[in-house]
DSSP file (Angstrom, degrees, kcal/mol; ACC not computed):
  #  RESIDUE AA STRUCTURE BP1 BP2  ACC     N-H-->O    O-->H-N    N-H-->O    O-->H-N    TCO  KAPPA ALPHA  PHI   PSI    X-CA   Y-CA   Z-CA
    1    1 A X              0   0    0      0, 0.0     2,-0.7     0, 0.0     7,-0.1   0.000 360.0 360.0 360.0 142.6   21.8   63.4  -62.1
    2    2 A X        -     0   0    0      1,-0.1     6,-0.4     2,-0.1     9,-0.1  -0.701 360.0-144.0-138.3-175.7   18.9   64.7  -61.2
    3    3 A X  S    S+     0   0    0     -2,-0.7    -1,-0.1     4,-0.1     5,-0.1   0.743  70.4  84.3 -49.8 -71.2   15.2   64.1  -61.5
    4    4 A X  S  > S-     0   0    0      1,-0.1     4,-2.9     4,-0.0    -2,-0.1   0.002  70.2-137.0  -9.3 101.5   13.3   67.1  -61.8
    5    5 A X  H  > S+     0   0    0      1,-0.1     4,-0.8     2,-0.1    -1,-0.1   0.735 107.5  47.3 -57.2  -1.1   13.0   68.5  -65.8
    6    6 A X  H  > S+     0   0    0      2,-0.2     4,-2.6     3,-0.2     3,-0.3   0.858 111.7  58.9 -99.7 -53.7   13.8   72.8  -64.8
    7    7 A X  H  > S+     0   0    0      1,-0.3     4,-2.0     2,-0.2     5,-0.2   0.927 107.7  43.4 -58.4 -54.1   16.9   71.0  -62.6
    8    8 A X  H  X S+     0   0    0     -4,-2.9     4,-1.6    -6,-0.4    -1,-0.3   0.891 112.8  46.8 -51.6 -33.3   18.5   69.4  -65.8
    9    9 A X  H >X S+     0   0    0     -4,-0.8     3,-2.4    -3,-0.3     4,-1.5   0.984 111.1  49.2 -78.0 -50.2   18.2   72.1  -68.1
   10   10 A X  H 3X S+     0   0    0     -4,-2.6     4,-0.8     1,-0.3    -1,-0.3   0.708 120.5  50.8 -91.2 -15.1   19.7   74.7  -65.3
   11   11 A X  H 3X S+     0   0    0     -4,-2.0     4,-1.5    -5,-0.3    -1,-0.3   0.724 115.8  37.4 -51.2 -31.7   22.5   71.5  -65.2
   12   12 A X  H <X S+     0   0    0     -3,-2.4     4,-0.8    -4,-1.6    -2,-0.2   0.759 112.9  50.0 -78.4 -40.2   22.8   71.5  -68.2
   13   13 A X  H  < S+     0   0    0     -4,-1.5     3,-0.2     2,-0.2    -3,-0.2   0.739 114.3  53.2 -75.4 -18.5   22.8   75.2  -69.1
   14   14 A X  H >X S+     0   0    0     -4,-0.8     4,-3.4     2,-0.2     3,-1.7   0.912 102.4  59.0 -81.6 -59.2   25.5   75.6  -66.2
   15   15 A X  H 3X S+     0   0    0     -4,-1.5     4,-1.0     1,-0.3    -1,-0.2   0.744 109.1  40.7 -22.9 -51.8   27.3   73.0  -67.9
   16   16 A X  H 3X S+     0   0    0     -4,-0.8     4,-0.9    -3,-0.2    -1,-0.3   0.521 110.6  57.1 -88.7  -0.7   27.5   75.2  -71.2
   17   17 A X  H <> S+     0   0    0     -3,-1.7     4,-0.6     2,-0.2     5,-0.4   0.765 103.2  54.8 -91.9 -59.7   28.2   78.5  -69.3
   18   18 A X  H  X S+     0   0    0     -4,-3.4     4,-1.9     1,-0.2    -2,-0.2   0.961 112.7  42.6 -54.7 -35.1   31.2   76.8  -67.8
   19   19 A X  H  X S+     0   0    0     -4,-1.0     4,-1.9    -5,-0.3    -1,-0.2   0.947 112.2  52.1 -50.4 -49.8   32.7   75.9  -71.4
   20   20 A X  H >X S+     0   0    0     -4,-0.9     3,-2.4     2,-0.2     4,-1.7   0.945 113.5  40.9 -81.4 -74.0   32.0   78.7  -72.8
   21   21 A X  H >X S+     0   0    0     -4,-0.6     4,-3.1     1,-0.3     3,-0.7   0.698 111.8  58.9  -7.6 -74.0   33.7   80.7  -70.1
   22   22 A X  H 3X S+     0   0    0     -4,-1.9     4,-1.0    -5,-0.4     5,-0.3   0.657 103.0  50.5 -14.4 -53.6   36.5   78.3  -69.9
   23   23 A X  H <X S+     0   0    0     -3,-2.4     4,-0.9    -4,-1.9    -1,-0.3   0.792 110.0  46.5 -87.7 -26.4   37.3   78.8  -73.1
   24   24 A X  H <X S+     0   0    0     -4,-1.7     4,-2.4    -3,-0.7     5,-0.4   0.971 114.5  57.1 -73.5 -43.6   37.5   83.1  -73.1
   25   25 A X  H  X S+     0   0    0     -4,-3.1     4,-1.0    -5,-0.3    -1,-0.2   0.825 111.8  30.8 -21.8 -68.9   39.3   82.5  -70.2
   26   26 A X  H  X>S+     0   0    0     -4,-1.0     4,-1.9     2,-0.3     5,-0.5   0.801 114.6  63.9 -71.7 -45.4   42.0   80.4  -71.7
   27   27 A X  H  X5S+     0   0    0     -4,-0.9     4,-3.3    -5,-0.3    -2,-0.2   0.975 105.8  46.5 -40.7 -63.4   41.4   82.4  -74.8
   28   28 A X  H  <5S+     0   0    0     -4,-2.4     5,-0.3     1,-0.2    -2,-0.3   0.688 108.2  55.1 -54.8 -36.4   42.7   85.5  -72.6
   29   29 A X  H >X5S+     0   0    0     -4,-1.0     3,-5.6    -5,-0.4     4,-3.8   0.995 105.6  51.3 -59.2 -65.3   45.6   83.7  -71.2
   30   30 A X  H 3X5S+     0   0    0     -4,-1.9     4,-3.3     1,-0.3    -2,-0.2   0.844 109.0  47.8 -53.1 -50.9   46.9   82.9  -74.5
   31   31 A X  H 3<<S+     0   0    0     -4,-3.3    -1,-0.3    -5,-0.5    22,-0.2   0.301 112.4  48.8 -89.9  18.4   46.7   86.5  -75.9
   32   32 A X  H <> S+     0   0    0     -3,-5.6     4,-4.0     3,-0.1     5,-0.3   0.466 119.5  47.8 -95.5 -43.0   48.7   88.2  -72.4
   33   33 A X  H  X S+     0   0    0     -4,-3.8     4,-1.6    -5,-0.3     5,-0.2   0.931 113.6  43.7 -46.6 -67.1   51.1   85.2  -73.2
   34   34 A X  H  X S+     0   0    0     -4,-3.3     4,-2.0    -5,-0.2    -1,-0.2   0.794 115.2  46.1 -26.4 -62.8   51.2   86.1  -76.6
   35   35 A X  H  > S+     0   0    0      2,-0.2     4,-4.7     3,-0.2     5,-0.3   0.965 109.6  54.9 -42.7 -72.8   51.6   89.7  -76.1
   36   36 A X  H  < S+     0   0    0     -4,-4.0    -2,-0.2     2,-0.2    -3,-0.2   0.717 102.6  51.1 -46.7 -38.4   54.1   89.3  -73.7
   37   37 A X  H >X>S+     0   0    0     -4,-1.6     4,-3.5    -5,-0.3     3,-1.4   0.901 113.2  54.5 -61.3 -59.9   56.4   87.1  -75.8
   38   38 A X  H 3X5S+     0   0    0     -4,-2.0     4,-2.5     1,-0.3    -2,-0.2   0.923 110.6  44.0 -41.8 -52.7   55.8   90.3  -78.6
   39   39 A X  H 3<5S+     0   0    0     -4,-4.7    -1,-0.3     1,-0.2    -2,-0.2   0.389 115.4  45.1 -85.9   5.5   56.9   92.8  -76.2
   40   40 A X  H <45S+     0   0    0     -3,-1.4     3,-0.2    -5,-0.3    -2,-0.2   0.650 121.5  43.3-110.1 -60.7   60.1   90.8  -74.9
   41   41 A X  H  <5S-     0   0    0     -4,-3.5     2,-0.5     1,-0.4    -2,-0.2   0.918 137.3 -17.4 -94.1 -71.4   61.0   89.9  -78.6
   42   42 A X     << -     0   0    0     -4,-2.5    -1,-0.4    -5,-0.6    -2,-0.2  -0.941  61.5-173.6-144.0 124.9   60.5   93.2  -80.7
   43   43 A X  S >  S+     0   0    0     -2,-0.5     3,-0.8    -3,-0.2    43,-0.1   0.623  78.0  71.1 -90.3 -12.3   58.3   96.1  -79.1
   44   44 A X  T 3  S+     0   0    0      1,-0.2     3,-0.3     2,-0.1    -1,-0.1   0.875 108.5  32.1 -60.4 -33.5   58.2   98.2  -81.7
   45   45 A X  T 3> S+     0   0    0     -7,-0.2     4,-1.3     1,-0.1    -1,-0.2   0.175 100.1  88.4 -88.5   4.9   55.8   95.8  -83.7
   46   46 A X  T <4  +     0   0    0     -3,-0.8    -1,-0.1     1,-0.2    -7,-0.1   0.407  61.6  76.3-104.3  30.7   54.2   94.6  -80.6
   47   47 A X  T >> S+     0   0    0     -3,-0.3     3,-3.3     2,-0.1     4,-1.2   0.958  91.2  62.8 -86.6 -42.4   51.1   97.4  -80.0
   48   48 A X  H >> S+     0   0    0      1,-0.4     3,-2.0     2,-0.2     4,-1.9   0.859 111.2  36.5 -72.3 -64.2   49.1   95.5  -82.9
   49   49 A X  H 3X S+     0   0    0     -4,-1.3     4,-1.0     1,-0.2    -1,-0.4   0.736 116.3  56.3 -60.1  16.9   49.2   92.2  -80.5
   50   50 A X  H <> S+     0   0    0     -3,-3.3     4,-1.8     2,-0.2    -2,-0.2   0.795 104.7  48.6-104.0 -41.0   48.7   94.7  -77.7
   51   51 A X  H <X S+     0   0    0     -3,-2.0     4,-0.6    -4,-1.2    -2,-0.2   0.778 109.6  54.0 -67.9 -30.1   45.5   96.0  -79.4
   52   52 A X  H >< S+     0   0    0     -4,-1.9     3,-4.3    -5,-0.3     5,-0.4   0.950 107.7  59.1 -65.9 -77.8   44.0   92.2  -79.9
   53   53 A X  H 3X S+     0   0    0     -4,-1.0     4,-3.9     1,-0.3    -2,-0.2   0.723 111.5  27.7 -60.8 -47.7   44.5   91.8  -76.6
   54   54 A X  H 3X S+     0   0    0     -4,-1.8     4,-1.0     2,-0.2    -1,-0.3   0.608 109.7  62.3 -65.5   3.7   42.7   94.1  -75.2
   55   55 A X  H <X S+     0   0    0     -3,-4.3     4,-0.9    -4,-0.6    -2,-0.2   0.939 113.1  51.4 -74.8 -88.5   40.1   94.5  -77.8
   56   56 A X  H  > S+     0   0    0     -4,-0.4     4,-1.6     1,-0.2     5,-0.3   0.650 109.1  49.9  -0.3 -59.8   39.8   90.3  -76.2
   57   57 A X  H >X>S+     0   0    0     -4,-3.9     4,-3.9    -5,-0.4     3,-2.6   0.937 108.0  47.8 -60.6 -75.8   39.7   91.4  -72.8
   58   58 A X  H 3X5S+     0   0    0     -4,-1.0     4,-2.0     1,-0.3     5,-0.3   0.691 112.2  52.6 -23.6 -61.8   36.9   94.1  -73.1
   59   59 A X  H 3X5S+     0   0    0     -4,-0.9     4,-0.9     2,-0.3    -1,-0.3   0.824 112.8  43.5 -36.1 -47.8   34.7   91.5  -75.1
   60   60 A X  H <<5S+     0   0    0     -3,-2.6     6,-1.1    -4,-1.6     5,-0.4   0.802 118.5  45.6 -88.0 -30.7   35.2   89.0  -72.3
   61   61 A X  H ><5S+     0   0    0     -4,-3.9     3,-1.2    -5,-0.3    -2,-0.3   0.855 108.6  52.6 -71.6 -19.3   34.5   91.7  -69.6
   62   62 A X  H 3<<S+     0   0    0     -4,-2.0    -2,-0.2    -5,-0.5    -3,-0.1   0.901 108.4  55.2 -93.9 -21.5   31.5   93.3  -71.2
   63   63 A X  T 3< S-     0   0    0     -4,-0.9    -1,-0.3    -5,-0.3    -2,-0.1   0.367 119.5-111.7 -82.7   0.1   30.0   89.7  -71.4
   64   64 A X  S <  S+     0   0    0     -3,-1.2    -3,-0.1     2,-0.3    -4,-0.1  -0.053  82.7 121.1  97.1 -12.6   30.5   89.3  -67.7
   65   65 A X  S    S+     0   0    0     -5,-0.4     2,-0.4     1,-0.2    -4,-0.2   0.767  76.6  32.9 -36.5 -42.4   33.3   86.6  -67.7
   66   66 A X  S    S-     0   0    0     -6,-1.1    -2,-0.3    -9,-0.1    -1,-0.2  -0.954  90.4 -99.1-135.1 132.0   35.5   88.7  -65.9
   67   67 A X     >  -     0   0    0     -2,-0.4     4,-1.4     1,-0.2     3,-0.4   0.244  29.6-133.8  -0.3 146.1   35.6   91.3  -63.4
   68   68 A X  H  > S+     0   0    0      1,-0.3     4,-1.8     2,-0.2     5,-0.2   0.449 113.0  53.5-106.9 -13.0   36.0   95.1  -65.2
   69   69 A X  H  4 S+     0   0    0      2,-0.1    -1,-0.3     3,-0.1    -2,-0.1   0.133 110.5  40.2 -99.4  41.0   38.8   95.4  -62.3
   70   70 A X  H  > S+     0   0    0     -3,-0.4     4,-1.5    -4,-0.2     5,-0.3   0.407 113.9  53.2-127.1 -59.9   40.5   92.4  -63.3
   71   71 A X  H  X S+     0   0    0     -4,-1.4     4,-2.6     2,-0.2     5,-0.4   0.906 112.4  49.6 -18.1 -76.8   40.1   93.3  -67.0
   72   72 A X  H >X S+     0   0    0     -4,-1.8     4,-1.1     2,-0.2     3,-1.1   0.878 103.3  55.2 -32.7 -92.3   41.6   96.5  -65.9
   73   73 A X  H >> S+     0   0    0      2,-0.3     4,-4.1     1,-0.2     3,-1.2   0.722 112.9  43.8  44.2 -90.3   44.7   95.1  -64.0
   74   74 A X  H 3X S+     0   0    0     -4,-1.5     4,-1.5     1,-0.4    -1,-0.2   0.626 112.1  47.4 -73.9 -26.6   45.9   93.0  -67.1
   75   75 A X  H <X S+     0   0    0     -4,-2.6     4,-0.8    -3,-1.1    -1,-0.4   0.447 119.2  43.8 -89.1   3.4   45.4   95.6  -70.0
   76   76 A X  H <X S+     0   0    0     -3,-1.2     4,-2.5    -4,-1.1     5,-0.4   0.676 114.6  50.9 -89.8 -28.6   47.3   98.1  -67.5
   77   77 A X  H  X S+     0   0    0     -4,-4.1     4,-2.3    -5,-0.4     3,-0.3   0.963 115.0  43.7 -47.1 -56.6   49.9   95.1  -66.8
   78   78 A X  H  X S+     0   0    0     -4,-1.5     4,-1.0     1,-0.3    -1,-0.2   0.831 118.5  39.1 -74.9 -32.3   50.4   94.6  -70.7
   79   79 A X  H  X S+     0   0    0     -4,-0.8     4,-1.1     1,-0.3    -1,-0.3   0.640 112.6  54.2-113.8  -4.0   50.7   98.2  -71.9
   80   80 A X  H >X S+     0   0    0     -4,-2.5     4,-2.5    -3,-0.3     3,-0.9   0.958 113.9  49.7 -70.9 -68.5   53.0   99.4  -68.6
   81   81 A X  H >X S+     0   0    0     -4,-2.3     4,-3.3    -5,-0.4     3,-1.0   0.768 115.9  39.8  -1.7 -81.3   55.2   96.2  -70.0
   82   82 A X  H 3X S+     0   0    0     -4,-1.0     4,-1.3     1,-0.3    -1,-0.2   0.708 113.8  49.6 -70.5 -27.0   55.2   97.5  -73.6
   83   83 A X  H <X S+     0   0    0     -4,-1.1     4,-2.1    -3,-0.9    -1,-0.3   0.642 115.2  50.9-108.9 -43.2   55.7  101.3  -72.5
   84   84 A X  H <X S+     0   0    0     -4,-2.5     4,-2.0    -3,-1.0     5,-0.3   0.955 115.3  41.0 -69.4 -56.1   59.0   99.8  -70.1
   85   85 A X  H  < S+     0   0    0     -4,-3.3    -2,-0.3    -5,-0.4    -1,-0.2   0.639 111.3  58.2 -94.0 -16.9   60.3   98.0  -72.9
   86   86 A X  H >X S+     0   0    0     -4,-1.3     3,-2.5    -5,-0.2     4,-1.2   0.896 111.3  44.3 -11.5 -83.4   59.5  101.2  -75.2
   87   87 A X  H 3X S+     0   0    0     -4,-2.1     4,-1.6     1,-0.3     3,-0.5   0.829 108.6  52.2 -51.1 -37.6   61.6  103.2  -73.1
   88   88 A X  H 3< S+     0   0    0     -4,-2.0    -1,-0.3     1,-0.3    -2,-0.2   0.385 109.5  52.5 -86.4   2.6   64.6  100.9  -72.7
   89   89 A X  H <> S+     0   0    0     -3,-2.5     4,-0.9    -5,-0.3    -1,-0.3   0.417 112.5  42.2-119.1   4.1   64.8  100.6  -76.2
   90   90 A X  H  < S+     0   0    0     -4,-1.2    -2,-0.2    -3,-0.5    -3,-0.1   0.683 113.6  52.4 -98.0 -11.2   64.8  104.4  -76.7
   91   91 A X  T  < S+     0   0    0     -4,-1.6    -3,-0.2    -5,-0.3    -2,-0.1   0.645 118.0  42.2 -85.0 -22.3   67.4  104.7  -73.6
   92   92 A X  T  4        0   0    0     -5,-0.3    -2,-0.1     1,-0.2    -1,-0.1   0.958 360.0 360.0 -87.7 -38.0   69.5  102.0  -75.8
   93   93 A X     <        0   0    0     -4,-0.9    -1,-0.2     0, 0.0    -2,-0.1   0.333 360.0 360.0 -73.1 360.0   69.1  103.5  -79.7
């Protein structure tokens, strides 16, 4: 630990930036996962989770947690997914 008071707090404040991160992070995992299972399962019901999650990304990109091209990436991954699975159930009906 170390000695200097400015060095603990910026140890400390580093400490809580990495939690809080950590947790949109994981947060973000949980709602592609989510999503994904939704669009696998029934896609006709699945833009609503499709809309949390990327309302969820944007929030955790505009707050700097993630890259706006990584952000990008994973709401084009989910909704090319739902948009496949869209089609193959209109190619099937």
């Amino acid at each position: 630990m170390p000695n200097i008071k400015s060095v603990i707090k910026d140890v400390q404040k580093s400490r809580e930036r990495e939690r809080r991160n950590t947790s949109a992070k994981s947060a973000i995992k949980t709602m592609v996962k989510k999503t994904r299972i939704a669009i696998d399962t029934n896609p006709a019901e699945a833009n609503d989770q499709l809309l949390k999650a990327i309302s969820l990304i944007d929030r955790v990109e505009d707050k700097g947690i993630i890259h706006r091209n990584t952000a990008a990436r994973r709401k084009s991954r989910l909704m090319k997914r739902l948009n496949k699975a869209n089609a193959a159930n209109t190619t099937q009906a």
